[in-house]
Backbone bond lengths (Angstrom), bond angles and torsions (degrees), N, CA, C in turn:
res aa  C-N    CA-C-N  psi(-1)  N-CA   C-N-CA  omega(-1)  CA-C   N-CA-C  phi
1 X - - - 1.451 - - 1.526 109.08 -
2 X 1.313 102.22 130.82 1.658 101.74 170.32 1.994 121.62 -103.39
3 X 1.506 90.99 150.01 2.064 81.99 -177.78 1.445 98.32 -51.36
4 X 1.337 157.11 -55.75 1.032 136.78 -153.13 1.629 124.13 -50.83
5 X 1.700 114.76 -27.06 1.483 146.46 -165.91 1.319 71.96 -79.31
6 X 1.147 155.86 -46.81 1.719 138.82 -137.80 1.373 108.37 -85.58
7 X 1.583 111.82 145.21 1.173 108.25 -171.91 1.696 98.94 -157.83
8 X 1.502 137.34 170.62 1.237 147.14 164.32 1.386 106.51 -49.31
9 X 1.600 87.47 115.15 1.940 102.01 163.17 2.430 87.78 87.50
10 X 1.121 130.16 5.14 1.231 123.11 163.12 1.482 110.44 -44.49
11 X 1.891 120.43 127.98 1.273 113.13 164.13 1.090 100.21 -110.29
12 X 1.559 95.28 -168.45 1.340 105.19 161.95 1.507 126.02 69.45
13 X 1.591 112.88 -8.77 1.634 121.72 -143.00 1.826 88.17 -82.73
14 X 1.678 94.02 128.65 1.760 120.23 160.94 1.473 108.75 -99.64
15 X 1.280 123.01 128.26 1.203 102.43 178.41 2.245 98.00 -150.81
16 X 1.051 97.97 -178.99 1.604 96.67 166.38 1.427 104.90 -145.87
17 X 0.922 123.10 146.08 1.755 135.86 -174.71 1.645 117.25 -160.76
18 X 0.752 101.56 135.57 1.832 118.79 155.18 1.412 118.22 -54.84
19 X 1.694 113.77 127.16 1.363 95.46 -177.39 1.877 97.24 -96.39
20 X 1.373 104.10 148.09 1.753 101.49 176.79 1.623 126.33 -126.19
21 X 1.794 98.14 12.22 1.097 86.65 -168.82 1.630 100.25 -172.68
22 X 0.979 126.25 76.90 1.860 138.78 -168.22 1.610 112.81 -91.66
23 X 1.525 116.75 125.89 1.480 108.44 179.64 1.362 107.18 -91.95
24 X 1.014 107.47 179.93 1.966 103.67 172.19 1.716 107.20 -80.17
25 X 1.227 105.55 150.42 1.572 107.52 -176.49 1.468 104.26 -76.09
26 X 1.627 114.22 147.34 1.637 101.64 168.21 1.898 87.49 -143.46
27 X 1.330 92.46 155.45 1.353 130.20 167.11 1.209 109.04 -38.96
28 X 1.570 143.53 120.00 1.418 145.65 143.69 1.726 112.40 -135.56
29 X 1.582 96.81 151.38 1.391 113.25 176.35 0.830 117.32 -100.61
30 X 1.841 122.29 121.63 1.289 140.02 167.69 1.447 115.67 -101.60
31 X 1.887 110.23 162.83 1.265 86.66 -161.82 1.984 121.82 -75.72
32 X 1.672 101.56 17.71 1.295 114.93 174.89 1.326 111.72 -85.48
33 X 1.843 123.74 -12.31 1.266 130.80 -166.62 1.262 114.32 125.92
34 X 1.747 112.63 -167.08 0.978 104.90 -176.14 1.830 110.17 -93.90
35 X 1.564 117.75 171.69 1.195 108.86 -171.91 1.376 100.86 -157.65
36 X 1.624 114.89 -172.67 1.877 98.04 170.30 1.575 101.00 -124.96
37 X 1.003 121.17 105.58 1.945 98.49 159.25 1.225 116.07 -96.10
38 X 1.795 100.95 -178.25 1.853 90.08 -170.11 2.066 76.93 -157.60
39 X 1.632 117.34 149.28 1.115 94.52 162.51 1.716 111.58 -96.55
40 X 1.190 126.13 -173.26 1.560 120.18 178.38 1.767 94.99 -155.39
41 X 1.718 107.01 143.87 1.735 104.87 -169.29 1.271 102.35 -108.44
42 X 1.627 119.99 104.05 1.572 113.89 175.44 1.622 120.72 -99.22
43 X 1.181 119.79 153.35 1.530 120.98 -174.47 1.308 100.62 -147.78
44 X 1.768 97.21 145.79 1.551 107.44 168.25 1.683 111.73 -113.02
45 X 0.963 127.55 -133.14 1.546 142.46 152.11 0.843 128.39 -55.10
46 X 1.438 115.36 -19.42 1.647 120.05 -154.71 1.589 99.19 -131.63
47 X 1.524 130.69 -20.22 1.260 133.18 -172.40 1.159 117.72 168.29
48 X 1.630 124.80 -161.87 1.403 125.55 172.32 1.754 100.68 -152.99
49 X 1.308 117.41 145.94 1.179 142.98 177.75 1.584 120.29 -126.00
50 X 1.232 134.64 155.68 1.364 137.26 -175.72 1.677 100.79 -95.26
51 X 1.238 102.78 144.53 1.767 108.95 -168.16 1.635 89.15 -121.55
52 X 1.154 107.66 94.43 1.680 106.82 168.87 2.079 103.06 -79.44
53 X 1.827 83.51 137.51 1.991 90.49 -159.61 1.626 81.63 -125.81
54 X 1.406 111.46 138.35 1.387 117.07 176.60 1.088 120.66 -118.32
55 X 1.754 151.95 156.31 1.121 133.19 151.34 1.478 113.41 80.76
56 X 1.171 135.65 -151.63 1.757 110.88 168.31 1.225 137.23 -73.25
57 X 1.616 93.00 -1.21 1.390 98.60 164.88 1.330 119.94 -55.86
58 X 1.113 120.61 -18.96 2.011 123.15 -157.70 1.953 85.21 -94.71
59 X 1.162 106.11 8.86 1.896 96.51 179.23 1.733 102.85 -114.55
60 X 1.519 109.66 -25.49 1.540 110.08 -167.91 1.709 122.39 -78.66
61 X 1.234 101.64 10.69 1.376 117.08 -173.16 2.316 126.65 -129.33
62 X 1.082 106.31 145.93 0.928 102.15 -145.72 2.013 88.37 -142.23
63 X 1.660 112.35 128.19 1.552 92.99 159.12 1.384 148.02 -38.83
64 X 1.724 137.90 115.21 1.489 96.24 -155.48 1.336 122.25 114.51
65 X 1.591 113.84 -24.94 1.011 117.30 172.02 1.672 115.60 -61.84
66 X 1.471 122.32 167.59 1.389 124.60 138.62 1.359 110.22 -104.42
67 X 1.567 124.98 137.69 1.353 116.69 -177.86 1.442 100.33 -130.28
68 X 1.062 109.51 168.12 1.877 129.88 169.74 1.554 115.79 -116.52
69 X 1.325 137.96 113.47 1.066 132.98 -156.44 1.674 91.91 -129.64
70 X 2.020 126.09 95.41 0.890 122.07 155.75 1.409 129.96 -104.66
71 X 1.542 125.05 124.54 1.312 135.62 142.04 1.991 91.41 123.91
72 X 1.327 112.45 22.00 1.381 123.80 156.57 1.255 134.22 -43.64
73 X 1.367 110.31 130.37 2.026 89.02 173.57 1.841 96.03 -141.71
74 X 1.321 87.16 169.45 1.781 98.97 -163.33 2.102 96.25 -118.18
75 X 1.318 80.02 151.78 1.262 95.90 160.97 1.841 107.68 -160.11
76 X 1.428 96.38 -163.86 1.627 125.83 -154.87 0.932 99.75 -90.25
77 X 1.751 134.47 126.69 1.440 116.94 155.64 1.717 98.01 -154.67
78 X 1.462 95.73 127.85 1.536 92.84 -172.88 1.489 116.43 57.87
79 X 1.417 119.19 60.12 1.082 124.74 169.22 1.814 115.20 42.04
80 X 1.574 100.51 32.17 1.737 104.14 -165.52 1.774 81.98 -157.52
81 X 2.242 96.00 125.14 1.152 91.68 174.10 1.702 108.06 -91.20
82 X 1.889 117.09 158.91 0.847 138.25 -171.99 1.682 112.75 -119.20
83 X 1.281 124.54 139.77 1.159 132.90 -174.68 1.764 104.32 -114.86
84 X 1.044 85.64 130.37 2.052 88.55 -171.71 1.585 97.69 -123.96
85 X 1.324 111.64 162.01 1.570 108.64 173.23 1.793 92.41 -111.67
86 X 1.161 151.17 -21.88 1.249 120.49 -128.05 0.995 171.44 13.82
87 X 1.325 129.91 -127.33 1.412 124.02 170.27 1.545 124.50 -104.24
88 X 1.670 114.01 -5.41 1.017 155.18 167.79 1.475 125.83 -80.57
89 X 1.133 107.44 -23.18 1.714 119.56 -152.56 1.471 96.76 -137.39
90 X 1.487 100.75 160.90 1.467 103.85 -166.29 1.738 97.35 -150.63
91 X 1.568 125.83 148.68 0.953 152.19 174.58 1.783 113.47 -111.06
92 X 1.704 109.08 137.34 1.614 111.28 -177.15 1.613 80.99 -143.91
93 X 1.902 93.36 145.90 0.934 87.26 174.13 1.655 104.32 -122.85
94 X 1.520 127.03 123.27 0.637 122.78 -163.39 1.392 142.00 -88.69
């Protein structure tokens, strides 16, 4: 699958990308507690999308990376789509 194929409400999404662009993680409270997210900007051939990384995920990544993003899905936020892995889905970095 390529980012360009991605779209609102995408499951399932496998993909591999370059990471090019990582913010620093910060601290927010959900109503599960507190946690860290961070967003990070990945691109393949075809485009780039924002990879929202939660929890230790916001530590396992680095500009530069190559990553593998299986069983991902995207949605809408702020008129900007977002690619999430969840709790389901898993990230390698390769």
């Amino acid at each position: 699958m390529k980012i360009i194929d991605l779209n609102d409400g995408s499951r399932k999404v496998d993909l591999e990308a370059t990471v090019t662009e990582k913010e620093e993680p910060r601290e927010i409270t959900t109503r599960y507690g507190k946690t860290k997210i961070a967003n990070a900007t990945i691109e393949d051939d075809s485009g780039s999308i924002t990879l929202v990384l939660w929890g230790d995920e916001t530590e396992k990544l680095k500009e530069g990376d190559k990553i593998r993003i299986e069983n991902g899905f995207v949605r809408e936020w702020n008129n900007s789509l977002q690619l999430s892995i969840g709790k389901y889905g898993r990230m390698t970095v390769l």
